[in-house]
LOLO-560282 format. One record per residue (C-alpha): residue number from 1; residue in one letter; x, y, z. Coordinates in Angstrom, 3 decimals, padded with zeros to 6 digits. Last residue first. Layout:
NODE   num   residu          x          y          z
NODE   NUM        A          X          Y          Z
...
# end
This chain:
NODE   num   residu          x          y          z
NODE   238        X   -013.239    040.511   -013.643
NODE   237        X   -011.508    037.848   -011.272
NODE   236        X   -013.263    037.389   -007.831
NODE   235        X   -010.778    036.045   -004.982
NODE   234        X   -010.733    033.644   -002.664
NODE   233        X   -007.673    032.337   -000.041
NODE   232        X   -007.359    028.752    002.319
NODE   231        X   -009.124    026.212    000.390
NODE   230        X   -008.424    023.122    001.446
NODE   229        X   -006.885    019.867    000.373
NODE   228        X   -007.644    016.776    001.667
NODE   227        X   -004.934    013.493    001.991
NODE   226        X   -005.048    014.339    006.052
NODE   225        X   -002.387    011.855    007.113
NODE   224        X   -000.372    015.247    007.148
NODE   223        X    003.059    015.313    005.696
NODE   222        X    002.456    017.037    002.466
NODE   221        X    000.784    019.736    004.397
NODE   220        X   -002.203    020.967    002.486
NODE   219        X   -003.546    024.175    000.614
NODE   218        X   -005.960    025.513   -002.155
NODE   217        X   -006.191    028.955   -003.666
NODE   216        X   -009.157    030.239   -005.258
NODE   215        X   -008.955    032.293   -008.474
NODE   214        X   -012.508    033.028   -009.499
NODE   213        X   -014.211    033.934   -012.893
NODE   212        X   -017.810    034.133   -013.330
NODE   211        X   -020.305    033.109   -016.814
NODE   210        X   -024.049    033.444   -016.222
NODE   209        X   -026.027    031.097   -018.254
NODE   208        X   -029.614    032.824   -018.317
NODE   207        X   -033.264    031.742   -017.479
NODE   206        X   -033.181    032.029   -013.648
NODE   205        X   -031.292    035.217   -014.463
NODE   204        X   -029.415    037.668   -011.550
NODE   203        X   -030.363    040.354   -008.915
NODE   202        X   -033.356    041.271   -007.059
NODE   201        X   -036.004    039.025   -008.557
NODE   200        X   -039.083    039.135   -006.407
NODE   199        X   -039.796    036.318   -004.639
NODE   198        X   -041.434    038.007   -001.617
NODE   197        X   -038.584    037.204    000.919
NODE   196        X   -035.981    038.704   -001.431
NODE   195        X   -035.043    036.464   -004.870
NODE   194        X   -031.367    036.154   -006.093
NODE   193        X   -031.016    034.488   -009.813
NODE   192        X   -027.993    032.121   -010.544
NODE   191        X   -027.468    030.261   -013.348
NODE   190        X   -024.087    029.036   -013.586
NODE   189        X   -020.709    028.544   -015.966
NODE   188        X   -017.587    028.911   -014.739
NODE   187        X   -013.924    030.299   -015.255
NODE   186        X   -011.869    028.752   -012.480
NODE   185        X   -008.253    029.900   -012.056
NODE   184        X   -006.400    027.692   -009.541
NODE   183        X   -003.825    028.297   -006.849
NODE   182        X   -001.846    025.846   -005.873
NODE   181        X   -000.316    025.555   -002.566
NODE   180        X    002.178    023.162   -000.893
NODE   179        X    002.283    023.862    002.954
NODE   178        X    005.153    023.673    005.744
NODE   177        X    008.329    025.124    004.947
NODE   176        X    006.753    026.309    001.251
NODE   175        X    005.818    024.339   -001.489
NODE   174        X    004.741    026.182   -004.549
NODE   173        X    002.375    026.583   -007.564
NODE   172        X    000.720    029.123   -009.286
NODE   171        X   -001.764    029.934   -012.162
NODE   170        X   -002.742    026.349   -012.843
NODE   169        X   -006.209    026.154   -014.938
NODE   168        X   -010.115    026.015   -015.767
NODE   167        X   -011.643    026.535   -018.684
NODE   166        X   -015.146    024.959   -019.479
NODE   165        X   -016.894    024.524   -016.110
NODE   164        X   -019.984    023.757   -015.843
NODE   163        X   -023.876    024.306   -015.381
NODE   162        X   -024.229    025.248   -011.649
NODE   161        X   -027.462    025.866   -011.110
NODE   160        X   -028.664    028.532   -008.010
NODE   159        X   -031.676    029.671   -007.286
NODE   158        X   -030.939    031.940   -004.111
NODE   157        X   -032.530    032.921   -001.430
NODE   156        X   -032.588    036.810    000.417
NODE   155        X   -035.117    037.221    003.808
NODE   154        X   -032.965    039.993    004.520
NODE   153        X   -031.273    038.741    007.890
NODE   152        X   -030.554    034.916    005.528
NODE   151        X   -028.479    036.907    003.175
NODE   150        X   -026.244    038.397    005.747
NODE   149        X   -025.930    035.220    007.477
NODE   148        X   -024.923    033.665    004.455
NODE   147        X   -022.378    036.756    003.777
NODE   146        X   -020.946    036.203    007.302
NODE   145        X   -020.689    032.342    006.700
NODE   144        X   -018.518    033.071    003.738
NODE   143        X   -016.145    035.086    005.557
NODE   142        X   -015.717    032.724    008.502
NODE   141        X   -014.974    030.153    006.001
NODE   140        X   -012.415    031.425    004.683
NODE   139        X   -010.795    031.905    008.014
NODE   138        X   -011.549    028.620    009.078
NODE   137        X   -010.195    027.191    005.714
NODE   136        X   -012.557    025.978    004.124
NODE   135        X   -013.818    022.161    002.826
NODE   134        X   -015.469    020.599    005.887
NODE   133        X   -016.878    023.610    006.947
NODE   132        X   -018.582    024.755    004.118
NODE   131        X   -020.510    021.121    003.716
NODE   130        X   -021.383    022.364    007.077
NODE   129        X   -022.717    025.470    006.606
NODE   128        X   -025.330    024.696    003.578
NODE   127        X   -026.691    028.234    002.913
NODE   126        X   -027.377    026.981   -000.775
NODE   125        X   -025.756    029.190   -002.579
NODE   124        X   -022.783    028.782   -000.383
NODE   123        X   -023.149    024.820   -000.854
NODE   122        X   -023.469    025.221   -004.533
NODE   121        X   -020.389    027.235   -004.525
NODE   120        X   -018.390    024.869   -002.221
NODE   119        X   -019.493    021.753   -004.236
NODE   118        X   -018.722    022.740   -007.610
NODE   117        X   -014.972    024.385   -007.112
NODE   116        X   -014.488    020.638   -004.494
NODE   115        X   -015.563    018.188   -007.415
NODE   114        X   -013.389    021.183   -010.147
NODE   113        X   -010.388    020.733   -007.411
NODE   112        X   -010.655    016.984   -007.116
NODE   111        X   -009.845    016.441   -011.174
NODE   110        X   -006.855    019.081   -011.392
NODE   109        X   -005.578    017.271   -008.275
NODE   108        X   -005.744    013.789   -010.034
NODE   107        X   -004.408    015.551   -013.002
NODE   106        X   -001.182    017.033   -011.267
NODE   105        X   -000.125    014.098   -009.524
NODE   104        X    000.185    014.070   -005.313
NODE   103        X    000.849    010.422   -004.027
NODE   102        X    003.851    011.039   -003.504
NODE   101        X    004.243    014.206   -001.424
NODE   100        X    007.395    016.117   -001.371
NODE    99        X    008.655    015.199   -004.514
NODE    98        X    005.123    015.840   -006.253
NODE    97        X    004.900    019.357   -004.334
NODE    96        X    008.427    020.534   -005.912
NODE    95        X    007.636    019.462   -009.555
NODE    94        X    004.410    021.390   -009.055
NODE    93        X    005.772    024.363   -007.751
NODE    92        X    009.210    023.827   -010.518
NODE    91        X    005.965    023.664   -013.100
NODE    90        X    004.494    026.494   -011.848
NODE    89        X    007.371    028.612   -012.156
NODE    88        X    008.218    027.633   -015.548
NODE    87        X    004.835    028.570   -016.897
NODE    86        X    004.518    026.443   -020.504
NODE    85        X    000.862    025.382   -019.844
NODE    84        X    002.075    023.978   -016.035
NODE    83        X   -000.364    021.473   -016.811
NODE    82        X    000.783    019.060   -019.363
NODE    81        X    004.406    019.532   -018.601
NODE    80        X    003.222    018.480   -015.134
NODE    79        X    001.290    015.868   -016.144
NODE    78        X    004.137    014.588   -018.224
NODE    77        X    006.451    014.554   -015.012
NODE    76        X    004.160    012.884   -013.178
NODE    75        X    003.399    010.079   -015.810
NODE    74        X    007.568    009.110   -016.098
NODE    73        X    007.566    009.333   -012.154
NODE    72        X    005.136    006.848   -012.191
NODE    71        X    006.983    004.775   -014.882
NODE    70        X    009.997    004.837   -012.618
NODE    69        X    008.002    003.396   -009.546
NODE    68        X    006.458    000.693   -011.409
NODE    67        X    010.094   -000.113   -012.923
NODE    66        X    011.500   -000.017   -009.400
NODE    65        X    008.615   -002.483   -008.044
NODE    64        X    006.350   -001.433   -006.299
NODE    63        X    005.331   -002.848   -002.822
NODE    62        X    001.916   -003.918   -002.736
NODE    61        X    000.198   -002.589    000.661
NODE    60        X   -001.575   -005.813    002.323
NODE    59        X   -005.077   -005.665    001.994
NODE    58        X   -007.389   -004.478    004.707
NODE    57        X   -010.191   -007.312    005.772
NODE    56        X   -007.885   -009.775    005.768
NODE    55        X   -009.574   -013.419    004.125
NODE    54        X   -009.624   -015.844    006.548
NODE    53        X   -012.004   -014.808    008.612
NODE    52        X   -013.365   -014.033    012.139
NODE    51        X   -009.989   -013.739    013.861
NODE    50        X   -010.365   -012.616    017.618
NODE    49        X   -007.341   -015.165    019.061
NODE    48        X   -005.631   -015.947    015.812
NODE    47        X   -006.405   -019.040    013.563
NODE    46        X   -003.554   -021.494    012.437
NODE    45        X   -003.998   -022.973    008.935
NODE    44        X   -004.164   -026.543    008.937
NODE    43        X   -007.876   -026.300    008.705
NODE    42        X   -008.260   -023.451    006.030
NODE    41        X   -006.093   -025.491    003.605
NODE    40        X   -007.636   -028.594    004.566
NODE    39        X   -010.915   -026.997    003.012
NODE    38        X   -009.138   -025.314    000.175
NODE    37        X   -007.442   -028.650   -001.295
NODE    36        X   -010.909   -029.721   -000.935
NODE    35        X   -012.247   -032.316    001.752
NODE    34        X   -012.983   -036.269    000.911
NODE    33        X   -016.450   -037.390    001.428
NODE    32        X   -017.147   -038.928   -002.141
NODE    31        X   -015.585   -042.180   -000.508
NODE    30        X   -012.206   -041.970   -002.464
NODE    29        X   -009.065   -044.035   -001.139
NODE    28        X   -005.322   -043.680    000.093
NODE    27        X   -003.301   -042.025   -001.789
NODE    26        X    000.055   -043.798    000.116
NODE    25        X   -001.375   -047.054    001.275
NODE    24        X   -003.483   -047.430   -001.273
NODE    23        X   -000.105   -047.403   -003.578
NODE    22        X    001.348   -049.753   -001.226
NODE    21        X   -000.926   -052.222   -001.742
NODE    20        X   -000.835   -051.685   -005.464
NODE    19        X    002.467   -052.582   -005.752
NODE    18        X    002.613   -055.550   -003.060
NODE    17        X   -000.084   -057.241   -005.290
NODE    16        X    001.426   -056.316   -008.597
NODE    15        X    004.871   -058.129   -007.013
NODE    14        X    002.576   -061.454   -005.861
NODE    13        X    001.404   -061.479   -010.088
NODE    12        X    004.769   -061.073   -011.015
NODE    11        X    005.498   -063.843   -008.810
NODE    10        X    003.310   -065.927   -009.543
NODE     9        X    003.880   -065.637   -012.828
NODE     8        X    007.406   -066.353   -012.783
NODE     7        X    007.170   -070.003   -010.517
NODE     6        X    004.725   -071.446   -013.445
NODE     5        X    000.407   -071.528   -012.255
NODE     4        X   -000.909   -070.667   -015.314
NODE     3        X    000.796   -073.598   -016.729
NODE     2        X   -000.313   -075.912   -014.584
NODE     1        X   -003.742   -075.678   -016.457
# end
């Protein structure tokens, strides 16, 4: 048996010893208690006076890159093409407006004008004043609320449907000293019938698409923290 017991196993066996020692020393040892990477995360992390979470509640902005901000320009400029239908005018309006305001693109307007061309006629059918007042002009306004009040002295309603809207384009575009404005030909589709306080028909279908034609301009200062547009000027094409 004395040769288990030879001068250069013990030591090998005396150097394992020291190895593993030291190894505990440094990882140290499971109980099934220990905290996640994302647990000591959280508690070495200093918390703010008032902070309820970890997690910001806004976002940080993302800075683009220049080949983010090159393909941007890239889309813009094809919306533009896209939209200006061939109109040189409208396209240096639109060209114009994008350079003073970044976050304007043509189709993105194009998309929030037929949502605002929907709600503003429904609203006037309607007699609903405040939706009105969030989306005119004062002056504008002031105009339609006369007609409303009009209507609602004779006992007038209306049944109004608004069915859709298949043309609808640019007809001018420009940034002045302290507004861009674009003006937009809608050509719509309703069904609209006018009743007095009896329910008679006095003008219009309830059972007929009516087609109407407006040219409505819309206005905002690039500079504004305001990102809505309004519409500042109506009027009725034939």
């Amino acid at each position: 048996m004395d040769e288990f017991f030879d001068i250069p196993t013990l030591i090998v066996i005396g150097l394992a010893i020291v190895v593993l020692f030291r190894l505990r020393q440094v990882l140290g040892t499971r109980t099934g208690r220990e905290r996640s990477p994302l647990e000591r995360q959280r508690e070495a992390a200093p918390v703010k006076a008032g902070d309820e979470t970890v997690v910001p509640m806004r976002p940080r902005p993302i800075v683009e890159s220049s080949e983010d901000q090159e393909r941007h320009v890239r889309k813009v400029d094809a919306e533009i093409v896209q939209f200006a239908h061939g109109d040189d005018k409208v396209a240096a309006g639109l060209k114009a407006i994008a350079d003073a305001d970044p976050g304007f693109t043509p189709k993105s307007f194009m998309e929030g004008a037929k949502a605002a061309y929907e709600m503003i006629v429904t609203a006037f059918a309607a007699g609903d004043r405040q939706t009105l007042k969030n989306l005119l002009e004062k002056d504008v306004y002031d105009g339609f609320e006369r007609v409303i009040k009009d209507r609602e002295a004779a006992g007038h309603k209306i049944d109004f449907t608004f069915v859709g809207l298949p043309r609808i384009e640019i007809s001018e575009a420009e940034l002045d000293k302290r507004n861009a404005n674009v003006t937009i030909r809608f050509h719509a589709e309703v069904v609209s019938a006018t009743r007095d306080k009896d329910g008679t028909l006095i003008e219009g279908n309830a059972d007929q698409v009516t087609n109407i034609a407006d040219e409505w301009t819309f206005a905002r200062n690039p500079k504004s923290r305001d990102p809505n547009w309004k519409l500042v000027a109506t009027s009725q094409l034939e």
